[in-house]
C-alpha positions as CSV (number, residue, x, y, z in Angstrom):
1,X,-45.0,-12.8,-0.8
2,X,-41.6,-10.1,-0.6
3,X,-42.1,-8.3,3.1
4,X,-42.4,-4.8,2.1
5,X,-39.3,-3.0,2.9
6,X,-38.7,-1.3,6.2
7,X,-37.7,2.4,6.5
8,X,-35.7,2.7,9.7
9,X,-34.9,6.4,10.9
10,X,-31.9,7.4,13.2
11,X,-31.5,6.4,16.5
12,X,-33.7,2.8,15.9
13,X,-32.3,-0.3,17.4
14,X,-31.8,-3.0,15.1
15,X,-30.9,-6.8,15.8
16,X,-29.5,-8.6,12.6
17,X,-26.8,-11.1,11.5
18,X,-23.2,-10.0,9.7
19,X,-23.6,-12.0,6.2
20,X,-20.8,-9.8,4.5
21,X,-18.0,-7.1,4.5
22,X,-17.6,-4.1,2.2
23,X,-14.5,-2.9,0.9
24,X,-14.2,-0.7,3.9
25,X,-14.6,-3.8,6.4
26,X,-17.6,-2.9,7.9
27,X,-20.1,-5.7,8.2
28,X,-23.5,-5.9,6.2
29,X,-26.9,-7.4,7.4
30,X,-30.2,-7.6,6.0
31,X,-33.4,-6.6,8.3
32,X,-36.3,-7.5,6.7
33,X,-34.7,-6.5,3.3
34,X,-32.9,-3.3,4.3
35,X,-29.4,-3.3,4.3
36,X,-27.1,-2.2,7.4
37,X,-23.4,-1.1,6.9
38,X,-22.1,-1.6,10.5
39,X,-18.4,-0.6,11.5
40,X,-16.7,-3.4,13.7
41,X,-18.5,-6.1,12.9
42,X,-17.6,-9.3,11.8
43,X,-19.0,-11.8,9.5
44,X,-21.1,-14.6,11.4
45,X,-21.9,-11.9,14.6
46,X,-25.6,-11.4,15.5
47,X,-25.9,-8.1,16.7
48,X,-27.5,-5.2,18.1
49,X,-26.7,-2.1,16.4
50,X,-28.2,1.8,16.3
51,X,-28.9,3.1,13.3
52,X,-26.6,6.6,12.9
53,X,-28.0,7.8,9.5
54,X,-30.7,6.9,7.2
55,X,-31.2,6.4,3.2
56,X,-34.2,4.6,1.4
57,X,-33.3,1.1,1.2
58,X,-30.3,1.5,3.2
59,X,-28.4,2.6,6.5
60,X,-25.1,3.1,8.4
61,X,-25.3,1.5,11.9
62,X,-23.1,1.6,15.3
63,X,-21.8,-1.7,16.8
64,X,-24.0,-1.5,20.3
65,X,-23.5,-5.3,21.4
66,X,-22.7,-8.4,20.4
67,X,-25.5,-10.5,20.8
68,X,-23.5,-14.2,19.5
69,X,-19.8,-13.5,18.3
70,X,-19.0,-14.8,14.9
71,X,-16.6,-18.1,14.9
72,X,-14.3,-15.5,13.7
73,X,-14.8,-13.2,16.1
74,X,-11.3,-12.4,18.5
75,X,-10.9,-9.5,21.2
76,X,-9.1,-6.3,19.3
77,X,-4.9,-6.3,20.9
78,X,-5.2,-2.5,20.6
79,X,-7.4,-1.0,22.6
80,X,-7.5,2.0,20.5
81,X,-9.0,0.0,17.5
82,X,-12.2,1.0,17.5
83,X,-11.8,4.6,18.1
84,X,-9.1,5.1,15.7
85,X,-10.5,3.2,13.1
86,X,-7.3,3.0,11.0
87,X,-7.7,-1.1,11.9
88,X,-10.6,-1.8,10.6
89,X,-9.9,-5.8,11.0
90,X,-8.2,-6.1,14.3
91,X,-11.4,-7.8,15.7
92,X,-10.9,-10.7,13.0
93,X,-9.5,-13.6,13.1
94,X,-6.0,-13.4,11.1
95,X,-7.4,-16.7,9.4
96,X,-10.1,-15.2,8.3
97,X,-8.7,-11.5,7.4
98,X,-6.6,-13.9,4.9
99,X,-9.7,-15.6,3.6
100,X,-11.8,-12.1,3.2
101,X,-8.7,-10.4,1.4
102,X,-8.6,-13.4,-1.5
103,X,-12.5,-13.3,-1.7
104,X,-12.0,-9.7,-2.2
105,X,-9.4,-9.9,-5.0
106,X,-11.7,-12.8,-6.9
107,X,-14.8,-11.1,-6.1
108,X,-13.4,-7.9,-8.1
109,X,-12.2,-9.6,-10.8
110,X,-15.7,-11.9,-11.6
111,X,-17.8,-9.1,-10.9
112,X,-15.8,-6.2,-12.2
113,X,-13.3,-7.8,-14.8
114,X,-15.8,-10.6,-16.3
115,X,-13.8,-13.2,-15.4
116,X,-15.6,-16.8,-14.8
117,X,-15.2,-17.7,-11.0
118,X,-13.8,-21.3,-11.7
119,X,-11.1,-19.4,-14.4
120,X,-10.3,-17.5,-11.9
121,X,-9.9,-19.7,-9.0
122,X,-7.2,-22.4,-11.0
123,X,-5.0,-19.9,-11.5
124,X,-5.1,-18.8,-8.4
125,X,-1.9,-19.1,-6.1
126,X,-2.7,-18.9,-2.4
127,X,-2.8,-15.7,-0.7
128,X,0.7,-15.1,1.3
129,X,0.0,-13.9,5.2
130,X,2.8,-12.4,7.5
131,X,2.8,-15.9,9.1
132,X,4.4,-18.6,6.4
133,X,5.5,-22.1,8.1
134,X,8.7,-22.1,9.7
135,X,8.3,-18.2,10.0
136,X,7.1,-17.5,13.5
137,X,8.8,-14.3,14.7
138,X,6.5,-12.7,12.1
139,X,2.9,-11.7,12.9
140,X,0.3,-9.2,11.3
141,X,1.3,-6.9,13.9
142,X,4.7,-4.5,14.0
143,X,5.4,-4.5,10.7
144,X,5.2,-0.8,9.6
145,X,9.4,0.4,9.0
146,X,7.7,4.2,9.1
147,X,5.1,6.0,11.4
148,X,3.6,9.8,11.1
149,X,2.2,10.7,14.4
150,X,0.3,14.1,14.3
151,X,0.9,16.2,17.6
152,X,-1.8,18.1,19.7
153,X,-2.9,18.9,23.2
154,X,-5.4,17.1,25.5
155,X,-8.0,19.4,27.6
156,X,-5.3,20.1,29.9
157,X,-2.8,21.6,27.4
158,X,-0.2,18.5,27.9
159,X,1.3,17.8,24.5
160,X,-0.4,15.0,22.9
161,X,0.8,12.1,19.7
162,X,-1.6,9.7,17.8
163,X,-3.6,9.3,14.9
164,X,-7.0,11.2,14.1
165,X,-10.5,9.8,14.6
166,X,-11.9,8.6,11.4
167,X,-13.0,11.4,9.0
168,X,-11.7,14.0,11.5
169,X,-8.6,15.9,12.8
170,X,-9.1,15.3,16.3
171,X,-5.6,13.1,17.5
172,X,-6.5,10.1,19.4
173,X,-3.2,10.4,21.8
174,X,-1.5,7.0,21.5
175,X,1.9,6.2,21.6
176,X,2.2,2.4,21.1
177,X,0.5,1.8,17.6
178,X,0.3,-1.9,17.3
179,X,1.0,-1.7,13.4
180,X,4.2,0.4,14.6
181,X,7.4,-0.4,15.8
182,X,8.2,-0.5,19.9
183,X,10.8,1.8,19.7
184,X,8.3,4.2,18.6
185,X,6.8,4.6,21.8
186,X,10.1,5.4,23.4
187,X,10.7,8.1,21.1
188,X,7.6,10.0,21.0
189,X,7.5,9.9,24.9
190,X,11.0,11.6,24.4
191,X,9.8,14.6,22.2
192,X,6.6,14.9,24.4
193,X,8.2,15.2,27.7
194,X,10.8,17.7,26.2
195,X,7.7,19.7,25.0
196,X,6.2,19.6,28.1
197,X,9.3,20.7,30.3
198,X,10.6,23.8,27.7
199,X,7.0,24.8,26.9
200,X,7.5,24.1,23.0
201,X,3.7,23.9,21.6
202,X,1.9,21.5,18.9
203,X,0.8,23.3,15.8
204,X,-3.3,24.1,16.1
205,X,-4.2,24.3,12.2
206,X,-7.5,25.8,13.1
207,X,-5.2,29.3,14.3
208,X,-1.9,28.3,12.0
209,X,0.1,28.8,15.5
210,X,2.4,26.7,17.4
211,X,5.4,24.7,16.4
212,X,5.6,20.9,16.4
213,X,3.1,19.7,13.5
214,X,3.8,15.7,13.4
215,X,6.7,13.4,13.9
216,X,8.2,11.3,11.6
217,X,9.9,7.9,12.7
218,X,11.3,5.2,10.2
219,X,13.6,2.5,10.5
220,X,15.5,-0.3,8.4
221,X,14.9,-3.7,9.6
222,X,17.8,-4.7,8.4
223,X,20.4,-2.0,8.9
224,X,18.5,-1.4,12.4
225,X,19.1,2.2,11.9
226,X,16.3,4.8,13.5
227,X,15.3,8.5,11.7
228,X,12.9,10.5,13.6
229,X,12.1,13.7,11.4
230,X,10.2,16.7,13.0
231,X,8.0,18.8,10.9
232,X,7.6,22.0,12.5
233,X,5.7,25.6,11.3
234,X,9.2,27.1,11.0
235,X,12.5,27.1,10.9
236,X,13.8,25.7,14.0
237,X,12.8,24.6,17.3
238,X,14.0,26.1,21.3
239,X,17.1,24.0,22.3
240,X,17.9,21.5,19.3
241,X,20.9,20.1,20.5
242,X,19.5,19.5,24.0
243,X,16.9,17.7,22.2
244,X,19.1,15.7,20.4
245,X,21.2,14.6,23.1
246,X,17.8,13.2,24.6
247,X,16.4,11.3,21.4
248,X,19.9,9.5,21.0
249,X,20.5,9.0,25.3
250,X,16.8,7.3,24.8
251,X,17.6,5.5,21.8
252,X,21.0,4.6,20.4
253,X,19.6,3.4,17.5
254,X,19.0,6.9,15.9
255,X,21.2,7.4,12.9
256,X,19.8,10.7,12.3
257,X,17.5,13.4,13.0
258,X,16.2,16.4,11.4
259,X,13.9,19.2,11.0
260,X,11.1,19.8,8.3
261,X,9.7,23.0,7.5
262,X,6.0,23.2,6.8
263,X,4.8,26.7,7.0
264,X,1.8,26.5,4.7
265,X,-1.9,26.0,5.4
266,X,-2.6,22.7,4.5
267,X,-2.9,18.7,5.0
268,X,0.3,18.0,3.4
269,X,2.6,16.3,5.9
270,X,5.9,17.4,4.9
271,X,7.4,20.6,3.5
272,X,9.7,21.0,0.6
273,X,12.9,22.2,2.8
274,X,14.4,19.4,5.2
275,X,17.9,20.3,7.7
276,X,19.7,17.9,9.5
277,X,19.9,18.7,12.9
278,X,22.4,15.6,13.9
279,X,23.9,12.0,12.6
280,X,23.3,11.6,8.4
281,X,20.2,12.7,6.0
282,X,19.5,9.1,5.6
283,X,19.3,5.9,6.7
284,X,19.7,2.1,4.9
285,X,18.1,-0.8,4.4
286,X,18.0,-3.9,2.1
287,X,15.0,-5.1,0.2
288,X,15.7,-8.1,-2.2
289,X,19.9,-8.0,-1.9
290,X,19.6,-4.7,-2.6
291,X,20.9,-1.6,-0.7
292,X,18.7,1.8,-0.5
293,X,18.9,5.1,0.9
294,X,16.2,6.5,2.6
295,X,15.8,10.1,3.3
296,X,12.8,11.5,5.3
297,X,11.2,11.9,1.8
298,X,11.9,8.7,0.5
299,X,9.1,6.3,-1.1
300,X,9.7,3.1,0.7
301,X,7.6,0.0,1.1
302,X,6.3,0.2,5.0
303,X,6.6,-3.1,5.3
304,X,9.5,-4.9,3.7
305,X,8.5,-8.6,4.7
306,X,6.1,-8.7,2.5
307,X,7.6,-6.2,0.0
308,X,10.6,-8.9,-0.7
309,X,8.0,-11.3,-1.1
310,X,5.6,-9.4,-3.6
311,X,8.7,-8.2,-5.6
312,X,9.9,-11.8,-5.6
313,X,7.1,-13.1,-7.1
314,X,7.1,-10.5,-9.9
315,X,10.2,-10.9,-10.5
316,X,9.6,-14.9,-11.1
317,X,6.0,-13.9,-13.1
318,X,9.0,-11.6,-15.4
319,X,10.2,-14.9,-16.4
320,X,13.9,-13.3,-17.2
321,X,16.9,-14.9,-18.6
322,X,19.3,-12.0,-18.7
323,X,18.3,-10.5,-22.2
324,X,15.0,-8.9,-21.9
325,X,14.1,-5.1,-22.2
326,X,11.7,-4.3,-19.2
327,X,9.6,-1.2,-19.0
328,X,8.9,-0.4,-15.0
329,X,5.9,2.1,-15.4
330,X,5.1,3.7,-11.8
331,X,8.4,2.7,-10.3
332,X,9.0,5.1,-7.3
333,X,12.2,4.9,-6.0
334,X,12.9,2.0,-8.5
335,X,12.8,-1.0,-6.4
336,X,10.8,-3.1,-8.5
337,X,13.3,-1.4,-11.4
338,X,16.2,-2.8,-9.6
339,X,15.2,-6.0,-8.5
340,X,14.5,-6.7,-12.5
341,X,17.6,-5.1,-13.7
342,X,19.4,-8.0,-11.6
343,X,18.1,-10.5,-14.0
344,X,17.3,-8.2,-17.0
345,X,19.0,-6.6,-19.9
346,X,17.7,-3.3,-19.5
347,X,15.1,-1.9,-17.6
348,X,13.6,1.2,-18.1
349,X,11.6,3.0,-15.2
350,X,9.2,5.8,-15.0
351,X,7.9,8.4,-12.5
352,X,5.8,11.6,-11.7
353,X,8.3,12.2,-8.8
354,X,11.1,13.7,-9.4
355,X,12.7,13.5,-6.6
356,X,11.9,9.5,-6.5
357,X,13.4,9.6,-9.6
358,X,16.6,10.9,-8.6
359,X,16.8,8.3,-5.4
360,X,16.1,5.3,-8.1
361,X,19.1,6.7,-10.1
362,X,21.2,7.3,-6.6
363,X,20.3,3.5,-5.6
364,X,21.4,2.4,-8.8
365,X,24.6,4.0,-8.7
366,X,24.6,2.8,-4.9
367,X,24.4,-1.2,-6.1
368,X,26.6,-1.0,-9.2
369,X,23.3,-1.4,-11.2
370,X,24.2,0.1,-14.5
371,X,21.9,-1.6,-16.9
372,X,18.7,0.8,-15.3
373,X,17.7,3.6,-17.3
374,X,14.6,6.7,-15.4
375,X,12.8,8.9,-16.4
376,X,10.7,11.9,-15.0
377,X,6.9,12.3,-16.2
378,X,3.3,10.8,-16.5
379,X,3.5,6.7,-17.2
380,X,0.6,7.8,-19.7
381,X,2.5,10.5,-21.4
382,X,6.5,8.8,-21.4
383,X,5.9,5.7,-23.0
384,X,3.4,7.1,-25.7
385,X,6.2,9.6,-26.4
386,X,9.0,6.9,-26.7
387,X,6.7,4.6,-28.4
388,X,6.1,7.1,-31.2
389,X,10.1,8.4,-31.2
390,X,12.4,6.1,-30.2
391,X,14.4,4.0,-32.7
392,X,15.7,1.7,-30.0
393,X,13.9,-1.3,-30.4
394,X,13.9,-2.7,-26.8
395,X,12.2,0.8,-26.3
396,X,9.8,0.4,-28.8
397,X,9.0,-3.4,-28.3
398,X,10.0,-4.6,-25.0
399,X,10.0,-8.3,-23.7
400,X,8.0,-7.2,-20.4
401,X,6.3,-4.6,-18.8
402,X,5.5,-4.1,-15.0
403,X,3.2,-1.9,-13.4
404,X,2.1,-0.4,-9.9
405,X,0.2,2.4,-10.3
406,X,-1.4,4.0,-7.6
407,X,-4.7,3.0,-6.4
408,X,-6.9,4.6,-9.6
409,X,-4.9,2.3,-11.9
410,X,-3.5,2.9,-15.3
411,X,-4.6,5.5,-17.4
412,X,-6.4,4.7,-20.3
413,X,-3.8,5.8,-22.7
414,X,-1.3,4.5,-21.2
415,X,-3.1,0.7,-21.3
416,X,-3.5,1.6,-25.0
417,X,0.3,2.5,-26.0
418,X,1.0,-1.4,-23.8
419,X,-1.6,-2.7,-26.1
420,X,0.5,-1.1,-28.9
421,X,3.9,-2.4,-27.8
422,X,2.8,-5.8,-27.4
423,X,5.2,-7.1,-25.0
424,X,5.1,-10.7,-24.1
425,X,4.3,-10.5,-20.7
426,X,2.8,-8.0,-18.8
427,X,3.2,-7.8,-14.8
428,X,0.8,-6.1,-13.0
429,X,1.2,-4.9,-9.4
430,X,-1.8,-4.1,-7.5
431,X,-3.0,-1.6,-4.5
432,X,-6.7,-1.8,-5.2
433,X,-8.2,-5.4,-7.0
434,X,-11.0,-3.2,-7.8
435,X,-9.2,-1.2,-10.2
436,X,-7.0,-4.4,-11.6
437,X,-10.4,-5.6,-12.8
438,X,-10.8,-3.1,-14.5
439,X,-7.7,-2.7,-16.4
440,X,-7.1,-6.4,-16.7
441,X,-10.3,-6.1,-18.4
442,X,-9.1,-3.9,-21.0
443,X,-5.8,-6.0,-21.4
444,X,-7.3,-9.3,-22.1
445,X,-10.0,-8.4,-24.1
446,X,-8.0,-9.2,-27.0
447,X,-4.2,-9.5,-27.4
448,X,-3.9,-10.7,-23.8
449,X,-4.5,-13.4,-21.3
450,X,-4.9,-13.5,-17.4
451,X,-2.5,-16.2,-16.7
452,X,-1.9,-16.3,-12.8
453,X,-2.4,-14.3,-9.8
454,X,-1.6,-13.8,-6.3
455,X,-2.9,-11.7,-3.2
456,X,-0.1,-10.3,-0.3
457,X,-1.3,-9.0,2.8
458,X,0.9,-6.4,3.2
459,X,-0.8,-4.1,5.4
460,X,-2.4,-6.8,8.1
461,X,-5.3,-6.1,10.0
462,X,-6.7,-3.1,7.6
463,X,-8.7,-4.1,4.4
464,X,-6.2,-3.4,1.8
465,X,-4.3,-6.3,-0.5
466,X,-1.8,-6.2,-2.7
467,X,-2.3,-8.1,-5.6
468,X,0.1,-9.5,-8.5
469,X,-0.5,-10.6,-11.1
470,X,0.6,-12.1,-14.6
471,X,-0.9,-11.3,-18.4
472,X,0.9,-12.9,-21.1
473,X,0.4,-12.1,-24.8
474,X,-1.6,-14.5,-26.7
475,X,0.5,-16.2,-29.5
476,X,0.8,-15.7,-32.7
477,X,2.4,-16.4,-36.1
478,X,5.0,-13.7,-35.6
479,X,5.6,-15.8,-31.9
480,X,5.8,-19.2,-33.5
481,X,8.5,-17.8,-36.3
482,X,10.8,-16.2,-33.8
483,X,11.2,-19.9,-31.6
484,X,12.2,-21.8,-35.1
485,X,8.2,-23.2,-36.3
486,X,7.1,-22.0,-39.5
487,X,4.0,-20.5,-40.2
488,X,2.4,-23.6,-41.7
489,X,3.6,-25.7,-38.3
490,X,2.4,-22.7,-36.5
491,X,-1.1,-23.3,-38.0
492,X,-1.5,-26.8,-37.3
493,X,-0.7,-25.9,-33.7
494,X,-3.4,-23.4,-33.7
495,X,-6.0,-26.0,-35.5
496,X,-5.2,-28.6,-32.7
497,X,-5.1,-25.8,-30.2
498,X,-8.5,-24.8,-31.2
C-alpha cells in the first residue's frame, strides 16, 4: 500500500537522498513521496536539509549537512559559491556537470519535443567541455572576456564590488570572480581604493544618490587588450585623469577607458550616452579569423573558446560550397553572419538592435566581407515582409537558414514564414534546450527532419548549455529534379526508401 503523503511545514529537518537536478541545479529527493528542491546539492548526496517554505506535495529546502557526499561530489574553488549563487554547479564534478548538461538537452527534447530517446541519442555528437585532449591550459574556470561588478558599501561605509545575493540587490563584495579574469581583481581594487581615498561614493538605488553604479571590464583574448567602463549617475566623476593614470600604472593592458551615464531609476546597466575618458572607444579581438570591434555596448560572446567552437560547428552543419543564400535570423553583432559569409554566397542577417546592427555592418567593412547584407527589426516581422515582397530569389528561397534567438525561442510566425521558405537546411542555435524542443517540434512535424545535434558548455559551472543543432528538409520531387533524377527515378527511390 502507497504511504500516504507527508505534509512537512517550515523549519522541519529532513534527511533524504539527491536522485535528480532541476533546470536551476538544485537537487531533488523524495521523503516518503514529497518532493524537496534543495540548492547545492548534488546528485548521489544523502543529506540533511531544513525545509524554508512549504507547498502541498512539495517543498524548497536549505543544504544543512552532508550526511554521505555524492561520488560526484567536489569542494566549491570559490568560496563565494554558495552565497552568490550565480554558480550553481561549482560543487560538481566537471565530469559530471558535462554528463547533467547532455541529459538536460535529451531530456528536453524526448519530453518536450516528442522525440524517441534512442532517435535522439544516434544522432547525438558528444557534448564539447572547456577541456578537449591536448587542450590543457583551458579549464571551466576564467573564461568570461566581460565582467559587470555592481558597487556598494559594507557596514562601515568602505566602498564595496561583487555580485548580488540570489533574488536580491544586496552586493556580495568580491573581487576575484572565479568565472572572471585575474586582471579583474587588480582593477577593481584600483577603482575602490581611489573611492576610498577622494571620498567618491557608490550609487544607493534605494535614495537614487551617489555616483559610481557598476563597473564594466572586458577584454580580447586574443588582442590582450583591457576596457574598463564606469557607469556613473552623472556626467563625470572627481579627478578623471588622476584616475586614469592609476588604472593604466596598475594595468598596462588598458586600451581604453570611459564613462557611462545612467541617470535613470532603474535595473538597466548601462545608459544610452558613453565618453571616452582615455586610450580608444573600443577594443579587438578575433573569433573564427575574424576581427571585431568591441565598444562598451558591444554584444559579444563572453567566452570565445567555446564560441569558435559552436560557430564552427554550424558553420560545418551549413554544409556550404560558396553559392548558397543564408538567412542569419537573431544575429547580433553578426558573428555567426560573418563566419558564414566566408564560405557563403550571401548572407543576410537580422536584428532588434540597432545599434548591433550597425557593429555587424562596421565588422564587415572591418574584414573586407562584402557579400553580408543587415537589417534592423523583429526576426518575426523581416523575413515575413521579405518573404511576401522580395523578388530576389535567394531572398525569397534561401539554401539555409540559422538561428539564435534568445532564450524564449522563435516566434511562432516567424517558424511559419521558415516553413514557407523551405530552405534545405535549417541551423538552429540554442540558449535554452527547453525552448529548442519546442520549436524543433514545430519544424519537423512535417517538412523537416532533426538530423544531428550537439551540446557546448559555454558557460561552465552554471546550468546553462548551448545547443546546436541541424534540421534538414525532407526530400522531395522538386529535390530529386534539381540534382539530375527524374521524377519517375525519384519515385522508385521513395518506394525503396519506404
Amino acid at each position: 500500500m502507497e504511504s500516504e503523503k507527508t505534509i512537512y511545514k517550515k523549519n522541519d529537518m529532513v534527511t533524504v537522498e539527491i536522485t535528480d537536478m532541476d533546470e536551476k541545479g538544485q537537487g531533488i529527493g523524495k521523503a516518503e513521496g514529497f518532493t524537496l528542491f534543495v540548492k547545492d546539492a548534488v546528485i548521489g548526496d544523502v543529506i540533511e536539509a531544513k525545509v524554508m517554505k512549504a507547498k502541498t506535495n512539495y517543498a524548497f529546502a536549505k543544504l544543512m549537512k552532508v550526511v554521505k557526499p555524492s561520488p560526484d561530489r567536489v569542494p566549491a574553488e570559490c568560496p563565494m559559491a554558495r552565497a552568490c549563487g550565480g554558480c550553481q554547479l561549482q560543487e560538481m564534478s566537471y565530469e559530471a556537470e558535462l554528463r547533467f548538461k547532455e541529459n538536460k538537452v535529451k531530456n528536453n527534447l524526448v519530453r518536450l519535443g516528442g522525440f524517441d530517446e534512442a532517435f535522439i541519442e544516434s544522432i547525438r555528437e558528444p557534448i564539447v567541455g572547456m577541456k578537449q585532449p591536448g587542450e590543457e591550459d583551458f579549464s571551466p574556470y576564467r573564461y568570461r572576456n566581460k565582467a559587470q561588478y555592481p558597487v556598494g558599501e559594507d557596514r562601515d561605509g568602505n566602498p564595496v564590488a561583487g555580485f548580488y545575493a540570489g533574488r536580491t540587490h544586496d552586493i556580495i563584495p568580491n573581487t576575484d570572480c572565479l568565472l572572471g579574469r585575474e586582471v579583474n581583481q587588480k582593477i577593481l581594487l584600483t577603482v575602490l581604493t581611489f573611492m576610498k581615498i577622494h571620498g567618491v561614493k557608490p550609487y544607493d538605488e534605494t535614495q537614487h544618490k551617489g555616483l559610481i553604479r557598476h563597473i564594466l571590464i572586458r577584454e580580447g583574448f586574443k588582442s590582450g587588450e583591457i576596457m574598463v567602463c564606469l557607469i556613473v549617475n552623472g556626467k563625470s566623476i572627481p579627478k578623471e585623469e588622476l584616475l586614469c593614470e592609476q588604472l593604466v600604472k596598475a594595468v598596462p593592458e588598458i586600451a581604453g577607458i570611459c564613462l557611462n551615464t545612467n541617470t535613470d531609476k532603474t535595473n538597466v546597466i548601462m545608459g544610452d550616452r558613453t565618453r571616452v575618458l582615455r586610450g580608444k572607444e573600443s577594443i579587438s579581438d578575433e573569433l573564427c579569423g575574424i576581427n571585431y570591434a568591441i565598444s562598451a555596448r558591444s554584444f559579444y560572446q563572453v567566452n570565445p573558446v567555446q564560441a569558435e567552437r559552436l560557430y564552427s560547428k554550424a558553420v560545418e552543419y551549413a554544409s556550404l560550397t560558396g553559392t548558397e543564400s543564408v538567412w542569419d535570423l537573431y544575429c547580433g553583432i553578426g558573428t555567426i553572419s560573418l563566419c558564414m559569409a566566408k564560405k557563403a554566397g550571401k548572407v543576410y542577417g537580422v536584428e532588434i538592435v540597432p545599434e548591433a546592427i550597425e557593429d555587424a555592418k562596421a565588422n564587415a567593412l572591418r574584414n573586407g566581407i562584402s557579400n553580408a547584407e543587415f537589417f534592423v527589426g523583429k526576426a518575426e516581422e523581416v523575413l515575413p515582409a521579405f518573404y511576401e515582397r522580395a523578388n530576389d530569389k535567394d531572398m525569397l528561397s534561401p539554401d539555409i537558414i540559422v538561428v539564435d534567438p534568445p532564450r524564449k525561442g522563435c516566434d511562432e510566425k516567424c517558424l511559419e514564414t521558415m516553413l514557407a521558405m523551405e530552405p534545405r537546411r535549417i541551423v538552429y542555435v540554442s540558449c535554452d534546450s527547453a525552448t529548442l524542443a519546442r520549436d524543433l517540434k514545430i519544424l519537423c512535424s512535417e517538412k523537416y527532419e532533426l538530423k544531428a545535434w550537439q551540446a557546448f558548455d559555454q558557460f561552465s559551472r552554471t546550468v546553462h548549455v548551448e545547443t546546436v543543432a541541424l534540421i534538414t528538409r525532407v526530400r522531395n520531387a522538386k529535390d530529386y529534379v534539381q540534382i539530375g533524377i527524374d521524377a519517375e527515378e525519384y519515385y522508385r527511390i521513395k518506394d525503396e526508401d519506404n
